[in-house]
N, C-alpha and C positions, 0 to 999 in steps of 0.2 A: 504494500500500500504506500501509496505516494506520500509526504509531510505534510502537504498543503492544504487546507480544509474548509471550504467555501460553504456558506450560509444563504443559499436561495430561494427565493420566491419564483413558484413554479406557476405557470400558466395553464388554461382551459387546454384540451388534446386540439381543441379545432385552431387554435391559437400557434399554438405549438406545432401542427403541422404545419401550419404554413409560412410560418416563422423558417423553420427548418428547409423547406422547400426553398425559402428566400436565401440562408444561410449556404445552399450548394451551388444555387443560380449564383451568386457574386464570387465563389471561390473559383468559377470556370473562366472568370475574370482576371484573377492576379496569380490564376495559377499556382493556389497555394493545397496545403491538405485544409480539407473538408475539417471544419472543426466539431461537423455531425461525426465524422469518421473515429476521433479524439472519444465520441462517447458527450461529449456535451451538447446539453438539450438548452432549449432558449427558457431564462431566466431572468433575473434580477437579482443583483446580488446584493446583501447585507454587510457581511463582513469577510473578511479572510483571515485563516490564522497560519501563519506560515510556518509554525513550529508543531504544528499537528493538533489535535483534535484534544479539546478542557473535559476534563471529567466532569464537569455540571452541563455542556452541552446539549445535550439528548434532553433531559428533564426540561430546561430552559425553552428550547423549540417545542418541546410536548406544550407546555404552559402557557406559550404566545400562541400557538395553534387552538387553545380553548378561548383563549382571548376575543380573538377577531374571526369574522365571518367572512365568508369570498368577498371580491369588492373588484369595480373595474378599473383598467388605467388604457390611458390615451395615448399610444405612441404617436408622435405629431411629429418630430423632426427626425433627421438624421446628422451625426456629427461622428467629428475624430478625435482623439487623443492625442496633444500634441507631443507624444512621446515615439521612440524609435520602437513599440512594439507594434505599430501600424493597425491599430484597431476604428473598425470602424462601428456604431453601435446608433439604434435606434432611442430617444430619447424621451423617455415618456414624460406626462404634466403627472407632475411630485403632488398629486392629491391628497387630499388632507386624511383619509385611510393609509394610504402608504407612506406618508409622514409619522404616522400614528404607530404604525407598524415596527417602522427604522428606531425611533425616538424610545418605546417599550425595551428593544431589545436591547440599544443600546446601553439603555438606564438598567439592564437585567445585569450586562456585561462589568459595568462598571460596580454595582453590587458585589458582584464576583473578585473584585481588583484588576479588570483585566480593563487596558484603553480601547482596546479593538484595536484594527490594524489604520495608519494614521489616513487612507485612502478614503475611509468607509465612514471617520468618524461622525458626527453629526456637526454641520455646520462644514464642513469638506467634501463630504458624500456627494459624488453626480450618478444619480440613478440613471443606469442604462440597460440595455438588450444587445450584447454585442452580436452582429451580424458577419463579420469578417475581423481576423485577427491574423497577424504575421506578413500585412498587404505593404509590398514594397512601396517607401515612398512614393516613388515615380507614379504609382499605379493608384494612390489615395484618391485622387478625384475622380477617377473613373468610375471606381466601383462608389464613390457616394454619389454621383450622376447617372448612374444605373436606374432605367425607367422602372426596373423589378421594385427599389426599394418603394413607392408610389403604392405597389399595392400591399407591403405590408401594414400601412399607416391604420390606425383604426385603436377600437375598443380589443384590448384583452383583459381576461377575464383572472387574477390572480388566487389561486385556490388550494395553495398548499405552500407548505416552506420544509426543507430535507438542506441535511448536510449530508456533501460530496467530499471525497478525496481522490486527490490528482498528481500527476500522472501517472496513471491510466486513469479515467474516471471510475469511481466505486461509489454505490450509492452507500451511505451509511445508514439514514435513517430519512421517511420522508411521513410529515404527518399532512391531513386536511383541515384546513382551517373552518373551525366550526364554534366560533364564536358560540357566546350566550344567549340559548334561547328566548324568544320572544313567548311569552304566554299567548295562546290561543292563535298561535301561529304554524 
């Protein structure tokens, strides 16, 4: 099992497929590997622990999963990173559910004595979908002018949160977000 151990927010299947679909279409673009191929599925991530997986973990995600109930998010742009790992990722509106979501866990981690990793923290955190990663400079604007990314834009529907270990992707744990029931509901 890989050290690295990512904290995501998983999407609808119909979301997801198509998401994935989008994610192959732009890799025949900068001719890189398939980051479906990797084992990783379209997400949103939370945090990342680069030293491996916190023994309160599991319980943590179990807890935030009772928490909160599905909720939708708006993929509306597409952007880059301006860093040399060449990612390029869809950018959803930081709704006030998924703010709710970040801001819980975070406040979980920090209970914990853990800062989270400094990318993810709150007030630093840019929520994204990456769509292509490892895309040579040269090649960054093509694949974000790619008419495909147009039809990923829309409502996905966010419906569970699992922790992954990478590389090779290994799911470790994935729960459904089933927030508190409403009475007579």
């Amino acid at each position: 099992m890989g050290s690295f151990v990512a904290v995501e927010l998983v999407f609808d299947p119909e979301a997801a497929r198509r998401l994935t679909v989008l994610q192959d279409r732009l890799a025949a673009i900068y001719g890189g590997s398939k980051i479906t191929e990797l084992g990783v599925k379209p997400h949103l991530s939370l945090n990342l622990f680069p030293d491996g997986e916190p023994a309160f973990l599991c319980d943590e995600l179990e807890e935030l999963a009772r928490r909160f109930n599905p909720f939708p998010v708006q993929l509306d742009s597409v952007e880059s990173f301006p860093t040399a790992e060449g990612v390029v990722y869809l950018a959803p509106d930081p709704n006030a559910e998924l703010q709710a979501v970040h801001r819980r866990f975070h406040a979980r981690l920090a209970a914990h004595g853990e800062p989270g990793h400094p990318y993810y923290r709150p007030g630093r955190w840019v929520p994204h979908c990456t769509v292509a990663s490892e895309v040579p400079a040269q090649l960054i604007g093509a694949v974000m002018g790619s008419p495909a990314l147009a039809e990923a834009f829309g409502k996905v529907r966010v419906e569970a949160i699992q922790a992954v270990a990478y590389r090779p992707i290994q799911a470790l744990y994935s729960f459904p977000l089933r927030g508190p029931q409403i009475p007579g509901e």
